[in-house]
FIPA-503023 format. One record per residue (C-alpha): residue number from 1; residue in three letters; x, y, z. Coordinates in nm, 4 decimals. Layout:
<atoms>
seq:NUM&type:ALA&px:X&py:Y&pz:Z
...
</atoms>
This chain:
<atoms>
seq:1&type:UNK&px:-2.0756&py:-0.2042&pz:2.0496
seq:2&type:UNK&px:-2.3669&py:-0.3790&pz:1.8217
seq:3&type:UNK&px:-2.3340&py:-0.2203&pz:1.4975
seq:4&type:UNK&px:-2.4681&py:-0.3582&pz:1.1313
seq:5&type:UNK&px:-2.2802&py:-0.2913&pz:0.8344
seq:6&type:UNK&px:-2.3135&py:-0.2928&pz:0.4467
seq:7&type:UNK&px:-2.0081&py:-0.4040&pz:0.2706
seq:8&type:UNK&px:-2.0782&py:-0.3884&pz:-0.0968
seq:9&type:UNK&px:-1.8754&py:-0.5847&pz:-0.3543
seq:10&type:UNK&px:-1.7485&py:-0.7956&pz:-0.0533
seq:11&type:UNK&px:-1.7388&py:-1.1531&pz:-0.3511
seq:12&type:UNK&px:-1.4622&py:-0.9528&pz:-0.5052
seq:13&type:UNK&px:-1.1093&py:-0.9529&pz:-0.4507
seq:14&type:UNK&px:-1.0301&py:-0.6869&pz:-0.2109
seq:15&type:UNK&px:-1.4112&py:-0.7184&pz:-0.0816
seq:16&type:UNK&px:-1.3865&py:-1.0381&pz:0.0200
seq:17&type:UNK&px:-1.0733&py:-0.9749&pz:0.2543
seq:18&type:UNK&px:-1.2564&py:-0.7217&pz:0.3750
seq:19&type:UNK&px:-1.5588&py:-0.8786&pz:0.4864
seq:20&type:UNK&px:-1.3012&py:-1.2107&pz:0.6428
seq:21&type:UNK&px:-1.1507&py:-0.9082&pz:0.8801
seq:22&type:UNK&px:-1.4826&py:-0.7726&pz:0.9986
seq:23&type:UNK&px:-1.6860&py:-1.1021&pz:1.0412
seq:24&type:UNK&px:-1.3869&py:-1.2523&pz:1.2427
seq:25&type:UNK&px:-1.2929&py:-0.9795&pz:1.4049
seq:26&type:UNK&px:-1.5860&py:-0.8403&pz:1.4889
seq:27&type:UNK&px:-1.8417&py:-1.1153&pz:1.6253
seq:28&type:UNK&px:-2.0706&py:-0.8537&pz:1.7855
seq:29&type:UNK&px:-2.1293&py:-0.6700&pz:1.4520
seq:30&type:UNK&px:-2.3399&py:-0.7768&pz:1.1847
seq:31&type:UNK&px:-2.2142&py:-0.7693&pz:0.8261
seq:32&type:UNK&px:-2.4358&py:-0.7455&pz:0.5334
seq:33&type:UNK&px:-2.2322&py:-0.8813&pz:0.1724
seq:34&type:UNK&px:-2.3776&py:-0.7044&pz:-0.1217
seq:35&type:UNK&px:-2.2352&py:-0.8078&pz:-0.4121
seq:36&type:UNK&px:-2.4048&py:-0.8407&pz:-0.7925
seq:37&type:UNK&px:-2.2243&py:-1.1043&pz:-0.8916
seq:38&type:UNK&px:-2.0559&py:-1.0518&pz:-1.2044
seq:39&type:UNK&px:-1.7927&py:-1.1913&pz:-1.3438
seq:40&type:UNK&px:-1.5366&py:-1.0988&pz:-1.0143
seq:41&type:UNK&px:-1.7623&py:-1.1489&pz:-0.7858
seq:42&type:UNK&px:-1.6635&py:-1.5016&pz:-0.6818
seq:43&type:UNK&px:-1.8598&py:-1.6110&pz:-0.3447
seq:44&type:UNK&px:-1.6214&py:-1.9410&pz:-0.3245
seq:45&type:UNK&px:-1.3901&py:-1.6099&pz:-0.1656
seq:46&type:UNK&px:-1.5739&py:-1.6648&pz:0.1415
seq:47&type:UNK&px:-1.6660&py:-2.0666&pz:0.1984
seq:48&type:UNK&px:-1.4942&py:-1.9929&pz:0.5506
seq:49&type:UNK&px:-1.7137&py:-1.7644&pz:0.6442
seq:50&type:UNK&px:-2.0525&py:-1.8129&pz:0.5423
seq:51&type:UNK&px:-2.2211&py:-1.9762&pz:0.7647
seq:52&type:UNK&px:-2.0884&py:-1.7593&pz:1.0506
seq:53&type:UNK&px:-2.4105&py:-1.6356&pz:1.2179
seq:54&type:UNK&px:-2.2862&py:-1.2518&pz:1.2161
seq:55&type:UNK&px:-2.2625&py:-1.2768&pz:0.8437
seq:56&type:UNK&px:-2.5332&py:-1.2637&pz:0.5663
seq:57&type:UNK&px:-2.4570&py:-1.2743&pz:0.1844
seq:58&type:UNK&px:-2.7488&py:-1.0681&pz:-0.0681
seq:59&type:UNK&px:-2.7108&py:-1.1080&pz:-0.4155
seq:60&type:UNK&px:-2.7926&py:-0.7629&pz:-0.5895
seq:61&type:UNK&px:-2.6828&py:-0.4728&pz:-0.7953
seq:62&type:UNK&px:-2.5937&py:-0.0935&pz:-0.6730
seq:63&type:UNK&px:-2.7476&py:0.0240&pz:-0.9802
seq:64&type:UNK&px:-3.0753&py:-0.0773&pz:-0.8696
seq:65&type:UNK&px:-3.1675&py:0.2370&pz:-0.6854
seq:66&type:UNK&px:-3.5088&py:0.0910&pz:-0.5150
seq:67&type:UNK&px:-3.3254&py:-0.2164&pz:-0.4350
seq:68&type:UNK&px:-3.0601&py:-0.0613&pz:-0.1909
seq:69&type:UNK&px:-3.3333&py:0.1795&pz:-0.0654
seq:70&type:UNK&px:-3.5159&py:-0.2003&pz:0.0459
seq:71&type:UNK&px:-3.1850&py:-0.3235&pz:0.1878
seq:72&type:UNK&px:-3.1327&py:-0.0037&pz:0.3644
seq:73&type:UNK&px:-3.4877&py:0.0333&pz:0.5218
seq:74&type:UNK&px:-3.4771&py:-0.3398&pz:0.6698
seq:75&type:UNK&px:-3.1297&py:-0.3498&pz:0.7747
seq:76&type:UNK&px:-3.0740&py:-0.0251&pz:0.9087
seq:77&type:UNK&px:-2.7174&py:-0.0069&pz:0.8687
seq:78&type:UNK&px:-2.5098&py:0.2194&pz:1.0804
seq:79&type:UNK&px:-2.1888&py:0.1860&pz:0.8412
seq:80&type:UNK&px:-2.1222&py:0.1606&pz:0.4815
seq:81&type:UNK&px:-1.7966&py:0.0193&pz:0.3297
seq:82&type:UNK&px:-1.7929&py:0.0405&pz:-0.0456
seq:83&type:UNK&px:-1.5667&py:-0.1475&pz:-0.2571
seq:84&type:UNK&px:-1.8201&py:-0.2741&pz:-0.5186
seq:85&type:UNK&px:-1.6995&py:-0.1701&pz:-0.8625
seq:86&type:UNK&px:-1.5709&py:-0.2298&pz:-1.2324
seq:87&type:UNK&px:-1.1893&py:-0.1927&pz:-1.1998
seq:88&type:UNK&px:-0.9915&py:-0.3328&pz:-1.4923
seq:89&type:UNK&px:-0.9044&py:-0.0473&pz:-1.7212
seq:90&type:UNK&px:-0.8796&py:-0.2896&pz:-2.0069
seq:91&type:UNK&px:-1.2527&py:-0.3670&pz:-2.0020
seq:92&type:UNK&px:-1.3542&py:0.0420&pz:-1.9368
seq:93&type:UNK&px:-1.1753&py:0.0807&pz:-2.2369
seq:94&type:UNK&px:-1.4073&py:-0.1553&pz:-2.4376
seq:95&type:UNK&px:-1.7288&py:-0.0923&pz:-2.2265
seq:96&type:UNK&px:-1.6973&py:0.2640&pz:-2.0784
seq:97&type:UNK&px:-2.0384&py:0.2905&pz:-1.9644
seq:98&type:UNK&px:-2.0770&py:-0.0525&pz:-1.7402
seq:99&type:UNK&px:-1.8141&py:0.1680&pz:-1.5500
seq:100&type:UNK&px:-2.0263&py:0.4910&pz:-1.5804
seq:101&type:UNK&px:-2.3366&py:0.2961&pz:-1.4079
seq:102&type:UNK&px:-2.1586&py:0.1035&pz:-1.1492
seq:103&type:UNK&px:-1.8701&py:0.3278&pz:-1.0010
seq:104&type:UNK&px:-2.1085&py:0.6745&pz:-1.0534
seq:105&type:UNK&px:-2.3907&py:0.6174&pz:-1.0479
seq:106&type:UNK&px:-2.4338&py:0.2730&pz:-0.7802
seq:107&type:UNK&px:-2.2208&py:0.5073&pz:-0.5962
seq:108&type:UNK&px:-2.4891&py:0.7752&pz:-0.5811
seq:109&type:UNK&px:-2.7624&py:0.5170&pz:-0.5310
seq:110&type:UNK&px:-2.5548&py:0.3906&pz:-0.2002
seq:111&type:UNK&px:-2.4881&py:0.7590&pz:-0.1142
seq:112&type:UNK&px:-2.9203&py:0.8749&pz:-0.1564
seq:113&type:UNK&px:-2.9914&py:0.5278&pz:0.0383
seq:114&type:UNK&px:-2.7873&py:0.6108&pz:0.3113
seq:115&type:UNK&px:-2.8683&py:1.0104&pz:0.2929
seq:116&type:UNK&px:-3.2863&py:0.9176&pz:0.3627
seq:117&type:UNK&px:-3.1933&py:0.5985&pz:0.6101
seq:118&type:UNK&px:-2.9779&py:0.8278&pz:0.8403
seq:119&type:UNK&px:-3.1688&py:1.1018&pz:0.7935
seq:120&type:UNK&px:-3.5166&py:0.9558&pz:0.9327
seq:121&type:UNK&px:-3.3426&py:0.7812&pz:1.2578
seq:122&type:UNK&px:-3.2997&py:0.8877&pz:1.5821
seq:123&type:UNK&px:-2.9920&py:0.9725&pz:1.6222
seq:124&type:UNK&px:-2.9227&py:1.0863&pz:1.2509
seq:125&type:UNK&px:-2.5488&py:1.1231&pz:1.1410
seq:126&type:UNK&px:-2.4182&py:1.0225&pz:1.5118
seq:127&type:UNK&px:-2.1873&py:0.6884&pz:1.4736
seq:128&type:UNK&px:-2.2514&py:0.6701&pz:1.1137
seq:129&type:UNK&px:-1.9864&py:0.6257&pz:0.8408
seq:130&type:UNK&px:-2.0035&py:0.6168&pz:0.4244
seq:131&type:UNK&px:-1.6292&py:0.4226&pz:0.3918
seq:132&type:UNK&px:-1.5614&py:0.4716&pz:-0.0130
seq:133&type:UNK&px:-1.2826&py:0.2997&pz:-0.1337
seq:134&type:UNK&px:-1.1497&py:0.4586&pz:-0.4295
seq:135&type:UNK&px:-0.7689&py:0.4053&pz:-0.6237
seq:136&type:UNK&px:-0.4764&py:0.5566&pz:-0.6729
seq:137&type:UNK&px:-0.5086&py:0.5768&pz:-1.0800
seq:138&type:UNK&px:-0.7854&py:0.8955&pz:-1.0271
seq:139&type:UNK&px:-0.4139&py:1.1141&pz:-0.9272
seq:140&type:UNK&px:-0.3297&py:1.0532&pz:-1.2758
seq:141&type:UNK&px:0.0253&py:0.9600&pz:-1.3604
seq:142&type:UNK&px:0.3420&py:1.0285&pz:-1.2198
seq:143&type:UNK&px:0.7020&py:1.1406&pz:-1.4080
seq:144&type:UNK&px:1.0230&py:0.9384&pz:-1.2458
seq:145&type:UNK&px:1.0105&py:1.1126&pz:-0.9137
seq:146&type:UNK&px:0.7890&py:1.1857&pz:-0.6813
seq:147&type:UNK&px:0.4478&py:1.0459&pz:-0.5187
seq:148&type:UNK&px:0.0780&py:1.0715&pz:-0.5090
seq:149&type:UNK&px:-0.0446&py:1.2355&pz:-0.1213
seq:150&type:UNK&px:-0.3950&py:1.3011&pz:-0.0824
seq:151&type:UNK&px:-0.3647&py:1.6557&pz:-0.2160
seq:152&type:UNK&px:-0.2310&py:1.5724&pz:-0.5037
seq:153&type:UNK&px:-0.5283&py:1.6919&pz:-0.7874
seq:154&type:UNK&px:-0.7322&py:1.4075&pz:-0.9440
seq:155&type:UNK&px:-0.5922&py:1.4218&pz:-1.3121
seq:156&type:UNK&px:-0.7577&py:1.0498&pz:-1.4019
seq:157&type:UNK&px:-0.6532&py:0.9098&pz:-1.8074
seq:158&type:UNK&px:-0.8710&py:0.6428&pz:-1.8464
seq:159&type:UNK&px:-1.2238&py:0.5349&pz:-1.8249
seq:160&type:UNK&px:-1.2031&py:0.3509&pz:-1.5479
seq:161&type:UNK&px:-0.9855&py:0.6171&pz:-1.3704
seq:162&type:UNK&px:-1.2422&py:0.9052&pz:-1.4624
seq:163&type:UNK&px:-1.5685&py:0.7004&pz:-1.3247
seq:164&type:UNK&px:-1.3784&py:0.6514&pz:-0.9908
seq:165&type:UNK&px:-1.2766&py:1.0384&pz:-0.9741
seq:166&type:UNK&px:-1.6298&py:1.1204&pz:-1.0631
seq:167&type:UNK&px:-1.7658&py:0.8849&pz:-0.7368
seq:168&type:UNK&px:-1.5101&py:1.0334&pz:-0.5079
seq:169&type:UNK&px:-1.6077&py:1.3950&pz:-0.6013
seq:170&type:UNK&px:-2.0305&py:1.2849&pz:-0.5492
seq:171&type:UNK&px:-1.8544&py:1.1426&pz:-0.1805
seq:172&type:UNK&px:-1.7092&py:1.4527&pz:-0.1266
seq:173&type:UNK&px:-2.0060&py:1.6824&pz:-0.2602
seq:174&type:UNK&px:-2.2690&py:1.4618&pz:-0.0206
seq:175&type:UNK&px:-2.0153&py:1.5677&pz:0.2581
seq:176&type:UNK&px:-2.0377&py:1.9019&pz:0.1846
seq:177&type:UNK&px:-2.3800&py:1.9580&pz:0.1128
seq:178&type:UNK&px:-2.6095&py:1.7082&pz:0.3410
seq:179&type:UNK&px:-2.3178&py:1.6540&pz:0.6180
seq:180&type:UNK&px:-2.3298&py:1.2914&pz:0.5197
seq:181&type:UNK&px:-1.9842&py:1.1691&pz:0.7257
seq:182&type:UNK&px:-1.7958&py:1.0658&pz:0.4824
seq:183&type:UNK&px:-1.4704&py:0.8793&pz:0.4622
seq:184&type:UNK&px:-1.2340&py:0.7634&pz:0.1625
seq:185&type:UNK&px:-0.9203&py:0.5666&pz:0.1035
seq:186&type:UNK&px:-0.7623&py:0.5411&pz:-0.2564
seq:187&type:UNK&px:-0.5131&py:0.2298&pz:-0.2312
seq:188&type:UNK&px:-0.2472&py:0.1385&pz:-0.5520
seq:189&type:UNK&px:-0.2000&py:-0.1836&pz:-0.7034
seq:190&type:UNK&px:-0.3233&py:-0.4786&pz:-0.5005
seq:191&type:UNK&px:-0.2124&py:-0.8496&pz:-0.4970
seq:192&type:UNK&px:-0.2924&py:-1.1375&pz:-0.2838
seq:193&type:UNK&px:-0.5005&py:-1.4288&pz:-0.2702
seq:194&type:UNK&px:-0.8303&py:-1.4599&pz:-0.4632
seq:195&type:UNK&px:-0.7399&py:-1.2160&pz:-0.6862
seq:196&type:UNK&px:-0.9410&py:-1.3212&pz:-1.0340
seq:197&type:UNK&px:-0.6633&py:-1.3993&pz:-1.3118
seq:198&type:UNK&px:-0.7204&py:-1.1107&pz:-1.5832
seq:199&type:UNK&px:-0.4663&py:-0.9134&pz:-1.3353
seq:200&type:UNK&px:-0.1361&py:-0.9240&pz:-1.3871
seq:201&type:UNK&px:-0.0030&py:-1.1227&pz:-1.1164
seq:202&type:UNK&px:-0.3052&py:-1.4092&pz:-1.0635
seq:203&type:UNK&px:-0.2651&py:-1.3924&pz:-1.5057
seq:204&type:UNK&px:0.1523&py:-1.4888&pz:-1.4708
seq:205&type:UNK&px:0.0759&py:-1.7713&pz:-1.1932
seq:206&type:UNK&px:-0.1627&py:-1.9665&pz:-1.3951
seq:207&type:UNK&px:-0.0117&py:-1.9251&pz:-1.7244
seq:208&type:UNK&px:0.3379&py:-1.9880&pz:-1.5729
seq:209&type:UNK&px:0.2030&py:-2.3220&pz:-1.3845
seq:210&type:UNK&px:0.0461&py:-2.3785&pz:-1.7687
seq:211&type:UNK&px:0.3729&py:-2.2965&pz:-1.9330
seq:212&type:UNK&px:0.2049&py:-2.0344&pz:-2.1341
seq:213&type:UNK&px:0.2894&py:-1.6785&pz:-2.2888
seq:214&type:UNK&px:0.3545&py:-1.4266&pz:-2.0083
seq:215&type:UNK&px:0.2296&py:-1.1026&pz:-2.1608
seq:216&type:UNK&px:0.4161&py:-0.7470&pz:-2.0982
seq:217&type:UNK&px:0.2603&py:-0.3972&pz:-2.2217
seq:218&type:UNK&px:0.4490&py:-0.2285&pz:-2.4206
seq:219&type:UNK&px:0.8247&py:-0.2465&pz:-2.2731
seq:220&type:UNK&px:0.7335&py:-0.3528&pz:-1.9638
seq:221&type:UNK&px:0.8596&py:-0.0671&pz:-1.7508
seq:222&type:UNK&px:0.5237&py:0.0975&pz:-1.6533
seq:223&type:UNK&px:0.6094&py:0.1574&pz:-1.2359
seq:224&type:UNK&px:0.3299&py:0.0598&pz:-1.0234
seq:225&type:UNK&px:0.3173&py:0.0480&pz:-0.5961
seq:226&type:UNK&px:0.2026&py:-0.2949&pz:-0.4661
seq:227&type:UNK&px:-0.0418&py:-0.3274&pz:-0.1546
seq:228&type:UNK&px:-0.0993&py:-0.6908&pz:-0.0008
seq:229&type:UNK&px:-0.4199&py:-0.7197&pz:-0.0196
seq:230&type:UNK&px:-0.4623&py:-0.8103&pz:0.3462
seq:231&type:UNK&px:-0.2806&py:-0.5220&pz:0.4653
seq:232&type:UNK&px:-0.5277&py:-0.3047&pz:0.2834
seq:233&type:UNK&px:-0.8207&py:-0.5192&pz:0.4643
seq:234&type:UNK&px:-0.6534&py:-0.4776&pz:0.7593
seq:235&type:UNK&px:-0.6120&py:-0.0747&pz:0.6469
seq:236&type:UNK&px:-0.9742&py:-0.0364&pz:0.5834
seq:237&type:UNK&px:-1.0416&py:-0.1990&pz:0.9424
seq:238&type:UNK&px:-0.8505&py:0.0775&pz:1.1364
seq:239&type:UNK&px:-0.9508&py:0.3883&pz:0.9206
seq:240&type:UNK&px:-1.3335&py:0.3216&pz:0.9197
seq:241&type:UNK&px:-1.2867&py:0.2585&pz:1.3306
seq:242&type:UNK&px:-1.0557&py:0.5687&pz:1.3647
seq:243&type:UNK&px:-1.0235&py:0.7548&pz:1.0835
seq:244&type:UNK&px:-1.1556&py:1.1307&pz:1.1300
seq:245&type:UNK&px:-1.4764&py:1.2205&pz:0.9282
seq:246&type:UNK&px:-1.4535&py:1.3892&pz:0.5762
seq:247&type:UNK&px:-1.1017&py:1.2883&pz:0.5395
seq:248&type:UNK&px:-0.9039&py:1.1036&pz:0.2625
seq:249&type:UNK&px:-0.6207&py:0.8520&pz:0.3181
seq:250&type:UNK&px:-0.3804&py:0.6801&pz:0.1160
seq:251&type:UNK&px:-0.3014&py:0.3678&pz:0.0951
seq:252&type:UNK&px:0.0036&py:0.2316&pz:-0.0010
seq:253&type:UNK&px:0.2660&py:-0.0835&pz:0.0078
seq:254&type:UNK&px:0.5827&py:0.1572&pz:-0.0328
seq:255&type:UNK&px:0.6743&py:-0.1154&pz:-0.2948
seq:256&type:UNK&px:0.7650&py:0.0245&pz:-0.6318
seq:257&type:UNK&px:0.7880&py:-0.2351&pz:-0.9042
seq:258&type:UNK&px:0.8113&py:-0.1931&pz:-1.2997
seq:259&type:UNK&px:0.6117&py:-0.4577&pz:-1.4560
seq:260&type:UNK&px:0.8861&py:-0.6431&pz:-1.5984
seq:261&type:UNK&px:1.0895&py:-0.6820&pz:-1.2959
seq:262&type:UNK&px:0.7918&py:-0.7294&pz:-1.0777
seq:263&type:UNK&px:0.7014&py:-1.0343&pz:-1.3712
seq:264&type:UNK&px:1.0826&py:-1.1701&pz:-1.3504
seq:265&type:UNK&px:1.0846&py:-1.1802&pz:-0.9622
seq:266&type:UNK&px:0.7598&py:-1.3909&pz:-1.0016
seq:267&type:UNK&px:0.9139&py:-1.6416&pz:-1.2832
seq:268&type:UNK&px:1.2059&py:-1.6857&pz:-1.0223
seq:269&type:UNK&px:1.0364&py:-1.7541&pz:-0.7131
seq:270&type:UNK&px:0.7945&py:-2.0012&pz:-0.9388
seq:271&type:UNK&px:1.0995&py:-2.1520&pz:-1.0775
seq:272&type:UNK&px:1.2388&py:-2.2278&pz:-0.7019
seq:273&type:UNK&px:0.8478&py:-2.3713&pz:-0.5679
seq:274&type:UNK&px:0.7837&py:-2.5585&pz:-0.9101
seq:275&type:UNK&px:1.1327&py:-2.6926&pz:-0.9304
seq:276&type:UNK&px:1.2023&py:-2.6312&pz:-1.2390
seq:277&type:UNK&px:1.5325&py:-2.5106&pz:-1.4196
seq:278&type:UNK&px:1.6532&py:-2.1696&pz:-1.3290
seq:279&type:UNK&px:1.5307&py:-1.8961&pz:-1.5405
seq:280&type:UNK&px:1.2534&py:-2.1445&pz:-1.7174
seq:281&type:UNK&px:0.9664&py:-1.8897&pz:-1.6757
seq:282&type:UNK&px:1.1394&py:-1.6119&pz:-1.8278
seq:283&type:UNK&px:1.1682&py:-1.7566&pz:-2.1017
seq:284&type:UNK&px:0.7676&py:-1.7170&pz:-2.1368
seq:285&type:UNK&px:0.7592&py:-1.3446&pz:-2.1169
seq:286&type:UNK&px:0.5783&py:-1.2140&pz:-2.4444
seq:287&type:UNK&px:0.5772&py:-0.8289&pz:-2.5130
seq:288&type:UNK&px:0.2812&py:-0.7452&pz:-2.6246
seq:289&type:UNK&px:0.0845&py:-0.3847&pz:-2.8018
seq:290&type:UNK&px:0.0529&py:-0.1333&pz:-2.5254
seq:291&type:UNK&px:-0.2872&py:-0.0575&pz:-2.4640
seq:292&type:UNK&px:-0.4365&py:0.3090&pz:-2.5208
seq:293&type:UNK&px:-0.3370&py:0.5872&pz:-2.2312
seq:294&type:UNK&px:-0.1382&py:0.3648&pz:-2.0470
seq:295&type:UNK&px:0.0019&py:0.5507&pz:-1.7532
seq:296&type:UNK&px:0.3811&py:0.5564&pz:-1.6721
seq:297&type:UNK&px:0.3893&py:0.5456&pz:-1.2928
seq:298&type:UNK&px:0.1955&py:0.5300&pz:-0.9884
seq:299&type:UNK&px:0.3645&py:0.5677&pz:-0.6422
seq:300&type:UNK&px:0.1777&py:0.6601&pz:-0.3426
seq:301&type:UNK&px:0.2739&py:0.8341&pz:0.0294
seq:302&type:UNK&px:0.1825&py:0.6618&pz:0.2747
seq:303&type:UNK&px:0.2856&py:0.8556&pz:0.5563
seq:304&type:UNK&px:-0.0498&py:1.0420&pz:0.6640
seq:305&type:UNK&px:-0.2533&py:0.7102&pz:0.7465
seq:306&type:UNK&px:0.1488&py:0.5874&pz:0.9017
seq:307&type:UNK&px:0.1480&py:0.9429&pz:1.1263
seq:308&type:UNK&px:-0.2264&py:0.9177&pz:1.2462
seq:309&type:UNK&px:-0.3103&py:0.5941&pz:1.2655
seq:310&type:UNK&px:-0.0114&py:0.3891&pz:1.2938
seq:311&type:UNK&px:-0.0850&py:0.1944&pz:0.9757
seq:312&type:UNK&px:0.1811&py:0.0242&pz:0.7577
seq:313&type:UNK&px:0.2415&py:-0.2761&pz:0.5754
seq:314&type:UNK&px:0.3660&py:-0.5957&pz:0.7678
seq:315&type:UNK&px:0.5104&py:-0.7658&pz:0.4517
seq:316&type:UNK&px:0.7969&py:-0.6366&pz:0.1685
seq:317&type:UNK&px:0.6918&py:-0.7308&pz:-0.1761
seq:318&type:UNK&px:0.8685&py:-1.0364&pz:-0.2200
seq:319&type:UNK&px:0.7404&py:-1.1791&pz:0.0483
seq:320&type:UNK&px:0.3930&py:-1.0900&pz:-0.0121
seq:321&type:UNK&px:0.4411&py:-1.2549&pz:-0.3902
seq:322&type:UNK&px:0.6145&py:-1.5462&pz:-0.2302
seq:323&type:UNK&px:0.2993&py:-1.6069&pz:0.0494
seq:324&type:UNK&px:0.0811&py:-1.4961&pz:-0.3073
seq:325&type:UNK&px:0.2352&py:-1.8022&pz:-0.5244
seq:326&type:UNK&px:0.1668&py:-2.0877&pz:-0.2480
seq:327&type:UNK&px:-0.1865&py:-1.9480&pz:-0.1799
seq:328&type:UNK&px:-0.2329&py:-2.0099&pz:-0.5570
seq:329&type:UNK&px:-0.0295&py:-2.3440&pz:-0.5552
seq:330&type:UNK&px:-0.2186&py:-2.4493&pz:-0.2536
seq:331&type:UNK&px:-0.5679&py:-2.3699&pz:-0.4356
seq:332&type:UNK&px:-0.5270&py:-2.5153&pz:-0.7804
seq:333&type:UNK&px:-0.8837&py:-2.5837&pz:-0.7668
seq:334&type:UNK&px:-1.0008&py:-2.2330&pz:-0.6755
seq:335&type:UNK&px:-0.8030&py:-2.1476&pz:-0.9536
seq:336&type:UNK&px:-0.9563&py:-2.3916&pz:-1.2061
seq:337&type:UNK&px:-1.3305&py:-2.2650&pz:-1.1357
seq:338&type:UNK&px:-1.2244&py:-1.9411&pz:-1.1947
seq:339&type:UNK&px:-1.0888&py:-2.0484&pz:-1.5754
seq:340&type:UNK&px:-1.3420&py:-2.2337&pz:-1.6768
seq:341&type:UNK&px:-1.5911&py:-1.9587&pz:-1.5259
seq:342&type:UNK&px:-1.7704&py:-2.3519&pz:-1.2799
seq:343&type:UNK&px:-1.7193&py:-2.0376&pz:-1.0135
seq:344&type:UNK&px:-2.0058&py:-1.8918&pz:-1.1004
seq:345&type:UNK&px:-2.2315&py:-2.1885&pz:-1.0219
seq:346&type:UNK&px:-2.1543&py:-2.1617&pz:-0.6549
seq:347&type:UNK&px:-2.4214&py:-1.8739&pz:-0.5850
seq:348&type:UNK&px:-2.7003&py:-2.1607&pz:-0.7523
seq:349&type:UNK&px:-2.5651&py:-2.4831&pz:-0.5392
seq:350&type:UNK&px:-2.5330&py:-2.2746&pz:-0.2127
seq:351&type:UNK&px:-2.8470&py:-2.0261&pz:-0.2491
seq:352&type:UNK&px:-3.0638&py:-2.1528&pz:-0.4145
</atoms>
């Protein structure tokens, strides 16, 4: 079946994984990229892809509420998957309200666009979707036992946490009062390749390959569930295809690491690829001042998306981090735009 759909924040990290599954997968379908183009949005993501001719990159902003209403009109999309976002909690706790305008309200702007689009076709709501991806830190935090499922009540601690509550609930509320179908997944911790290296994982790689500091929160034994990125692509694929309309699902890696382990696994297997002397890396790790509201742990069930959809993850941690190191080994230069910010001079050579 023909079908066109909006991916928004598809330069990003998890977006552009996305976008890879559906263009490749999907040849018959058309996929729209929107992505603004900050400082994550990295369009070098998807070199592979873009001159596939069921793909089309468009450079703008979901806060620009006539802007998506133009993109809507002409494209006509009958699906919606939204990953575009602000997501590190260090920056939300800085700049509060760049999270406030992108996660609520671009979120409402995508929801109103879709709302008046569907609303004035044919065949209104029939084989439509509004896919919002959403995280695991709205749940709040967890004590030493025990795991997020989707009716665990949102509880969220930090900025960035409370702006992605708030879009879920204006999801939700556009479900239940305009019987927009509706769909959301809230996924913990991601790694992979592209990730952008202000996360923990892409941060230890290049500063281990640099032989810098390796800096730990705290005491470094905040717990946090780890999702390969391309199983949560691949996650995304099979709930927006089959997932049942107004529902929530989790998604999770069933991986539980605390930061410091997760952080010596990583010095070990670098140690092994880099050839250098056992237990080398360590040495880097730095502790560091914990930041403000930092939650203990996050662990999330997985089972409902396991029981109805058949969904789990095809890789254990350590070999996701090992197939996460060579990706970065491999793209040394992918790496280096993204340091010295040349990255974001792609969008001018290619587009313009």
């Amino acid at each position: 079946m023909n079908k066109t759909i909006i991916i928004t924040g598809g330069a990003g990290f998890i977006g552009s994984h996305v976008v890879r599954e559906f263009v490749k997968k999907y040849p018959q379908y058309k996929i729209i990229n929107l992505d603004a183009l900050t400082y994550a949005g990295n369009l070098e993501n998807l070199k592979d892809i873009e001159n596939e001719p069921n793909y089309l990159f468009i450079k703008a902003d979901i806060t620009d509420e006539m802007r998506m209403d133009e993109i809507f009109q002409k494209f006509r999309p009958d699906g919606v998957i939204h990953l575009a976002a602000e997501s590190h909690v260090d920056r939300s706790i800085s700049s509060p309200l760049e999270f406030v305008k992108t996660n609520v309200l671009g979120t409402v702007n995508l929801l109103n666009a879709a709302k008046r689009l569907w609303n004035e076709m044919e065949d209104g709501f029939n084989g439509k979707r509004f896919h919002h991806v959403s995280t695991d830190e709205v749940y709040g935090a967890l004590g030493e036992t025990g795991f997020f499922t989707e009716e665990t009540s949102y509880d969220p601690h930090s900025p960035y946490s409370a702006s992605k509550a708030s879009s879920d609930h204006f999801v939700r509320a556009y479900a239940d009062t305009y019987g927009l179908p509706i769909i959301l997944t809230n996924c913990s911790n991601n790694y992979g390749p592209n990730h952008f290296p202000e996360k923990l994982i892409p941060l230890c790689i290049h500063n281990i390959i640099n032989r810098k500091p390796l800096p730990i929160y705290g005491d470094g034994k905040y717990t946090r569930d780890w999702l390969y990125v391309i199983d949560h692509a691949k996650a995304i694929d099979l709930v927006f295809h089959e997932g049942r309309n107004g529902e929530n699902y989790n998604v999770g890696g069933f991986n539980e690491w605390q930061n410091i382990d997760l952080v010596k696994e990583l010095c070990r297997q670098m140690d092994e690829k880099l050839g250098r002397e056992k237990g080398e890396s360590e040495k880097l790790i730095t502790f560091v001042k914990d930041r403000p509201g930092h939650d203990l742990r996050y662990a999330i069930d997985a089972n409902k998306i396991h029981q109805e959809l058949g969904w789990s993850p095809s890789v254990t941690f350590e070999q996701g981090l090992g197939l996460t190191i060579d990706w970065y080994l491999e793209n040394q230069e992918w790496l280096n735009h993204v340091t010295s910010g040349d990255y974001q001079k792609y969008y001018d050579k290619q587009y313009n």
